[in-house]
N, C-alpha and C positions, 0 to 999 in steps of 0.2 A: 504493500500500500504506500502510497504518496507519502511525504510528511506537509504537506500544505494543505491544510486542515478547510473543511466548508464547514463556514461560519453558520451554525443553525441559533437562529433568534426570534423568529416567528414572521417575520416580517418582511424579509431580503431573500428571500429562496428563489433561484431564477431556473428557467431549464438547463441552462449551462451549468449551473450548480450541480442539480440534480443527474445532470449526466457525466459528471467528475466523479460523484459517488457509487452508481451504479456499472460506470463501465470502466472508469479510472480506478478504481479501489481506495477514491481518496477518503481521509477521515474525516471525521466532524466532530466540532466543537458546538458546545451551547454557550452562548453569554452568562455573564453574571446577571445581568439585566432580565433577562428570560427564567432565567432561574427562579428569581424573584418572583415574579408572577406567578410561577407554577405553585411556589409555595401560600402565597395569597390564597389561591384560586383556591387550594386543600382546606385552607381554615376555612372556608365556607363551605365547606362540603362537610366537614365537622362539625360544625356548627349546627346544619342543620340534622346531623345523623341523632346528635345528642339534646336538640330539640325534642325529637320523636314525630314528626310530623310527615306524613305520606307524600312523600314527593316522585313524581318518576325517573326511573333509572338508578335512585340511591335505594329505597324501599320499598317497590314494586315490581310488579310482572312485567312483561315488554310485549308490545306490540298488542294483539289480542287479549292477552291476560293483563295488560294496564290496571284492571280493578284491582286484582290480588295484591293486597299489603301483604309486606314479606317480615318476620317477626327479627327482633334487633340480630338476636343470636344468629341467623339464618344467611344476614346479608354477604359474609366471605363465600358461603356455598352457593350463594344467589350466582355472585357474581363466574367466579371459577364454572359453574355450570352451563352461565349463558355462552363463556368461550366455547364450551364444550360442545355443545349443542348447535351452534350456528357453525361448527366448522363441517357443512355439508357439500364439500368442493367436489367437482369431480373434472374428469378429464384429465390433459398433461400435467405437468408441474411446471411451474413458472420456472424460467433460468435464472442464475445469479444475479443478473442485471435489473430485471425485471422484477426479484423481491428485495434488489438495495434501494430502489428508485420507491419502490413501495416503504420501506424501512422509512428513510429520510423525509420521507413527506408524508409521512404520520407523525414524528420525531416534531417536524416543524410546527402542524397543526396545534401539537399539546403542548407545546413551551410558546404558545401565544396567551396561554393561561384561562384558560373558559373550559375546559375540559374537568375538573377537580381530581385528577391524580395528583400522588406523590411524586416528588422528585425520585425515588428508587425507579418509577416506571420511566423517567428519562436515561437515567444512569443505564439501567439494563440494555435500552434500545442502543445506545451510544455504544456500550461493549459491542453489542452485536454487530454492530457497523463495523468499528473500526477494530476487530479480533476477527472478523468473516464467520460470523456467526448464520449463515442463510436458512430461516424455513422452509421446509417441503411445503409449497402452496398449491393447493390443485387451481387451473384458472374457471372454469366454469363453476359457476353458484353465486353470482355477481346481479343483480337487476337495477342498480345504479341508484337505487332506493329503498331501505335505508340505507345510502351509502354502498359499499362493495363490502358487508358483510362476512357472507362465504371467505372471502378469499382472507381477509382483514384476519377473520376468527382463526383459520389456520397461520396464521404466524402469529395471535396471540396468546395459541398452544405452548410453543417454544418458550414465550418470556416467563409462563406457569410452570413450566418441567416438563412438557408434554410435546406429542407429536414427535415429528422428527426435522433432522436440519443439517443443511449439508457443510462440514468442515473440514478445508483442505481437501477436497472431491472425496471423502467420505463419508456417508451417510449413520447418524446415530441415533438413538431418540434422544428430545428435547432436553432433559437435563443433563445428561451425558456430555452431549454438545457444549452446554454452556459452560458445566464445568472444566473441561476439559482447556478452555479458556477462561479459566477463574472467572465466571460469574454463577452468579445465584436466581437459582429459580423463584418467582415471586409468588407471594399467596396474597391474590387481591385483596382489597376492600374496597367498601362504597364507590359505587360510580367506575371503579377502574375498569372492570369489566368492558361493559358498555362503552367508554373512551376507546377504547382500544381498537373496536371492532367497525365503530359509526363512525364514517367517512367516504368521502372520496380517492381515498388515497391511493386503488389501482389503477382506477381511472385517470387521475392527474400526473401521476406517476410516468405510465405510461405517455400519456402525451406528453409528456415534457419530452422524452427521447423522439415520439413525431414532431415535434415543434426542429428542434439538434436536426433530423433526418430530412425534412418536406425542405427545409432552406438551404442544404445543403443539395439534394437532388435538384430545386429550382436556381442555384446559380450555374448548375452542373448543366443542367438546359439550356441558361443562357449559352456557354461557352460551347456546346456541341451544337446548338442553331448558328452561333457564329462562326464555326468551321465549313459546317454545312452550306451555308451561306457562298462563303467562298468557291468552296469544292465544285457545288453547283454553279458556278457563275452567277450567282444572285448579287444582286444590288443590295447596298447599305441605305438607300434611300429614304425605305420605308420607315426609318428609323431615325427621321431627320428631328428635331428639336420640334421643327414648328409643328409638324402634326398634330404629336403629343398634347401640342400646348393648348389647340382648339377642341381637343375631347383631354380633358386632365385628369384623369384617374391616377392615382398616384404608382400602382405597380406597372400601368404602362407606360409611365412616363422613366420607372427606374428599369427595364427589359431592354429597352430602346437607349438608353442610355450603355448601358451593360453594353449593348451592339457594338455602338458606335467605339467605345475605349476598345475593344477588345480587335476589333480591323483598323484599327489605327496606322496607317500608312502602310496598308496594305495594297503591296502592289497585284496583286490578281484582281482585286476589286477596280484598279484603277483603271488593269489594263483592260476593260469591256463597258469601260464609262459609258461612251456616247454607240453602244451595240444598238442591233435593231428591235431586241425585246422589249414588247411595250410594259409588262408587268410581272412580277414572280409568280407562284403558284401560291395560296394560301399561309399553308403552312411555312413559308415562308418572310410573305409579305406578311402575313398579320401575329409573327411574333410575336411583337412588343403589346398585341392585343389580348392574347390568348394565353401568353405567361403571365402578362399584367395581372390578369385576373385571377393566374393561381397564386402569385403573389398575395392578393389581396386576403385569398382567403385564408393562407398561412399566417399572415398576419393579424386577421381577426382571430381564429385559433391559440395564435401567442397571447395577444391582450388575455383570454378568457383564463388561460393558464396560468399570466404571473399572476391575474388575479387571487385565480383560486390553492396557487399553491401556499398564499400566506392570509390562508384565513380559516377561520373555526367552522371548521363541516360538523362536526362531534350534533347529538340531540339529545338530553335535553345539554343545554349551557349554563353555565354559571356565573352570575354577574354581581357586585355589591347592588345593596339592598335601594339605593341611589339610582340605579341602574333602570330602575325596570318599576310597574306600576304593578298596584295591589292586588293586580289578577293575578302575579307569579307570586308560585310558592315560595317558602322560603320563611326567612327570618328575618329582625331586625337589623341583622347585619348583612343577609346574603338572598340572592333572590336565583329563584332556576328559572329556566323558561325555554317551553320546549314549541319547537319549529322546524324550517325544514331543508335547512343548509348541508344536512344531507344530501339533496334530491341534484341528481348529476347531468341536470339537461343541458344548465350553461355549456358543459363541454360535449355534452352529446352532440348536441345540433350542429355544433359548430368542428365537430372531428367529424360526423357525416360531411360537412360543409366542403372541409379539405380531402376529404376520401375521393367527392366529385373532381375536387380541382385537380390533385393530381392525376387520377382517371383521363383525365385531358390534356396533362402534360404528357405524359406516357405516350396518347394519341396520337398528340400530333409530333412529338419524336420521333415515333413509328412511320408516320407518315414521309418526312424527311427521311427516313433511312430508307424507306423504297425509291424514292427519288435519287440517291445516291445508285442502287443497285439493280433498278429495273431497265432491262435494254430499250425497253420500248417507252421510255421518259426523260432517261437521264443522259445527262451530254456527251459529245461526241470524242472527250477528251477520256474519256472513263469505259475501260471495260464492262462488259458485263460482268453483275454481282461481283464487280472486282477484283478480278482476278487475270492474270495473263492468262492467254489459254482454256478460256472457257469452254465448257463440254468436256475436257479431259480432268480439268478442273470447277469446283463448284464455288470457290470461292467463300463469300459471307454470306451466301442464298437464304441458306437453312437459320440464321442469325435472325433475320426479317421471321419467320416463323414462331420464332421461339419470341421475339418482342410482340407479333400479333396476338400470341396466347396468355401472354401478360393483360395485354390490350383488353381481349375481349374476357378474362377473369376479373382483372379488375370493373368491368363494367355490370358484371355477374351479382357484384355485391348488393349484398338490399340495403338499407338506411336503419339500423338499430334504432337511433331515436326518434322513429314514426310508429315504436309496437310499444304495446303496453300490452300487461296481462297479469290483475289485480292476485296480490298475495295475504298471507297474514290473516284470514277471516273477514276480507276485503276492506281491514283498517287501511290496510296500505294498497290503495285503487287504483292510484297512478305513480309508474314510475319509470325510469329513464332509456334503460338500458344499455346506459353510457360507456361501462366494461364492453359491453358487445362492440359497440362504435371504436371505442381506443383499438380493441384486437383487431379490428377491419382496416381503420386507419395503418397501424403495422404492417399489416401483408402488403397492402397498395403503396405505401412510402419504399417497402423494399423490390416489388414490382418494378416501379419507374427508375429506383437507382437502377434495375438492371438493363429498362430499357433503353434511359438516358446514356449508358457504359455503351452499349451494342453501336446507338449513333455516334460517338466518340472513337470507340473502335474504327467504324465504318469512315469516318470524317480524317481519321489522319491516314487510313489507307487510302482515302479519294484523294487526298492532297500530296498523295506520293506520286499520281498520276500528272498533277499541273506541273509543266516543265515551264522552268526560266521565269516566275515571277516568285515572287515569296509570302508568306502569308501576314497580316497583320502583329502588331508587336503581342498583343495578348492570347490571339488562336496560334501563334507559330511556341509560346510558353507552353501553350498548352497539345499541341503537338508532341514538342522535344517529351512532355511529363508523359502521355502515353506510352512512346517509345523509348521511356527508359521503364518500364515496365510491359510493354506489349512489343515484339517484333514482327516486324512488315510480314504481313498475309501474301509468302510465293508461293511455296507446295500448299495443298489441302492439311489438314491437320483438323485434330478435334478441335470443333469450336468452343463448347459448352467451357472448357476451360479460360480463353480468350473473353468471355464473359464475367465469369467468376475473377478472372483479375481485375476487369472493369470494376465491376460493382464497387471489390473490395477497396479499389481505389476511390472511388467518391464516397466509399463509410467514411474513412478517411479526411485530413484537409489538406493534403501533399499538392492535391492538382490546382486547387485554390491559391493556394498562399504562392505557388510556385508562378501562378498568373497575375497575380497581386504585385510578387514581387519585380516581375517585368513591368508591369505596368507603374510604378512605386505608387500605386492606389487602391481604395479599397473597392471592389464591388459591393453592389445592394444588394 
């Protein structure tokens, strides 16, 4: 693990955070400041235990059984049982990545201080983090409301002694694990239970590494449409300032942009200035339109994100008694109040949102790379499917195949946050299914990185083909970055691998930075 520690404080949690800790192994710190609160937050949850007064989640039933008052004695079994119970997951097991990303933005949620844990429930998670403490999480059992539940309740198996969790790629059960990294298994009380399990926190989790992935894929589009561009003999035109300026959207004003830095004194573009084509093909000409807009939706995705990763999903909440009006339980010092910050539509809607946009990146990538490789389209300077030798050779033919099947899967996908289907004794009647959206959102984010790879692929093998002009300062960076990882397509060879380099290169920010750095600027 890292020694540069992400600062958890309830407040400041960003997806680049979140993805240091789940894929970097970096650790995390909690402020003193956070601290503090959490401890606040506990005396009110005391407070009102030793009141005696029925409140939900500290000395009640859940959900359906809300009537049932639970007797003082009973509330550590209360609580220990609801983990137990709701951990009804099934399906795969989440990967490491996937339950640190989940770790840390639970961590963050409950040191915002509305939750009424003890600080031992921070302590514990923080081990977990930063010793590679991982739960076995199954992902399905998620409905985005209350919160991601299922998944939630099986890793707060683990912090109780239970379940199992993977340390060092081997699997033990739950206390085992812990100890084995000097920590201790906890024996809830009041409310921790319940804390633990009520959130969003697969779902936001999860997007956060879509949010890292869809920006990375979308500059990865821009710079393979700007190859493409070339390759084709297309015009930079379409991508002139004033356009933009008369429809302003703001991502296609930054795609079109992106163009233009990236062919910058590019002489292939120069040389067919005043040619006799009156306009490009779509996919094409309308880049700056059609990224613009998946732009945009990543970007409203992001907003809903950093929103929701530094804020209290937990129900019920905990507030001073100042806080909240006479209708919350509670005491003269502490008031609960329960509502529905659980409920994960914000991000539903809007990871369906981006599920479509990339769907259409993907497309019209796909689209360009036939134009590259189709004989009966593409220019006179470029072989068939690219390849010298066609018909003894096939070249990237079957490449265009495997991006169409991306294509039309991702367009396969249904919209998780348009289904509801009432749970609980239909207390809980509507809810999100924003888990199902985040896992949809993942496959299509890694989808188009692969399509996006195939047209980059395809894009420095077309420009192996233009003789005696050279490519723009930003698309010839990012040539050289290909072909120091991918060599020129002469004999036939497996592709699928020529693919799998791609991808793994735009997980990556090698091809970015390396174009950044030609360019000494940053792309949008």
């Amino acid at each position: 693990m890292t020694d540069d520690a992400v600062v958890v404080d309830g407040e400041s949690l960003t997806p680049e955070a979140v993805e240091r800790v789940a894929r970097e192994g970096a650790r995390v710190r909690v402020t003193e400041s956070a601290r503090e609160r959490v401890r606040e937050s506990r005396e009110r949850i005391v407070d009102i235990v030793e009141s005696g007064q029925a409140v939900y989640g500290v000395n009640t039933g859940f959900g359906e059984l809300v009537q049932e008052r639970i007797p003082r004695d009973d509330i550590e079994t209360l609580q220990q049982n609801l983990v137990r119970s709701h951990a009804a997951g099934t399906g795969r097991e989440l990967d490491d990545e996937e339950v640190r990303a989940m770790l840390v933005t639970r961590l963050n949620a409950l040191v915002k201080g509305y939750s009424g844990v003890r600080e031992r429930i921070v302590d514990v998670l923080v081990g977990m983090l930063n010793e590679g403490v991982h739960p076995v999480v199954k992902a399905k059992g998620s409905l985005g409301a209350s919160g991601d539940l299922a998944p939630l309740a099986h890793l707060a198996l683990v912090v109780i002694g239970e379940g199992e969790a993977i340390v060092d790629g081997e699997r033990l059960p739950g206390d085992e694990a812990l100890r084995r990294q000097d920590l201790e298994p906890v024996t809830l009380r009041a409310k921790e239970g319940l804390a633990l399990i009520n959130g969003t926190q697969l779902t936001v989790g999860l997007a956060s590494l879509v949010v890292c992935d869809a920006e990375r894929a979308m500059r990865a589009a821009d710079i393979a449409g700007a190859m493409t561009t070339e390759a084709t003999m297309g015009t930079t035109a379409s991508s002139h300032s004033s356009i933009q300026r008369v429809r302003p959207h703001r991502g296609q004003a930054e795609s079109a942009k992106n163009v233009r830095r990236l062919t910058r004194d590019s002489e292939i573009v120069e040389s067919h200035r005043n040619c006799d084509r009156v306009q490009d093909a779509y996919s094409i000409r309308c880049l700056p339109q059609v990224h613009g807009a998946v732009r945009d939706s990543i970007r409203h995705l992001r907003g809903a994100v950093e929103t929701e990763l530094n804020s209290a999903t937990d129900n019920p909440l905990v507030f001073a008694a100042d806080e909240a009006d006479e209708r919350a339980s509670g005491t003269t010092e502490a008031a609960v109040l329960s509502g529905g910050n659980f409920h994960g539509q914000p991000l539903a809607l809007r990871l369906d949102y981006v599920t479509s946009g990339l769907s259409e990146l993907a497309s019209i990538s796909e689209r360009r790379i036939d134009r590259m490789l189709n004989p009966n389209i593409q220019e006179e300077h470029l072989p068939p499917f690219l390849t010298a030798g066609s018909g003894l050779r096939s070249g990237y033919m079957i490449a265009q195949y495997t991006a169409a099947d991306l294509v039309s899967t991702n367009r396969s996908h249904g919209r998780p946050s348009t289904d509801n289907i009432p749970v609980s004794g239909n207390q809980e009647d509507h809810v999100s299914m924003s888990a199902q959206s985040a896992y949809v959102a993942r496959e299509v984010v890694e989808s188009t990185l692969c399509v996006v790879g195939v047209e980059l692929a395809c894009g420095a093998q077309a420009l192996d083909f233009v003789e005696g002009q050279t490519p723009g300062v930003g698309t010839e960076a990012a040539y050289e970055t290909v072909r120091e990882h991918l060599a020129r397509l002469d004999d036939d060879r497996p592709i699928h691998r020529d693919i799998e380099v791609m991808a793994e290169l735009l997980r990556s920010d090698i091809l970015l930075e390396n174009v950044e750095a030609a360019l000494d600027t940053k792309l949008t």
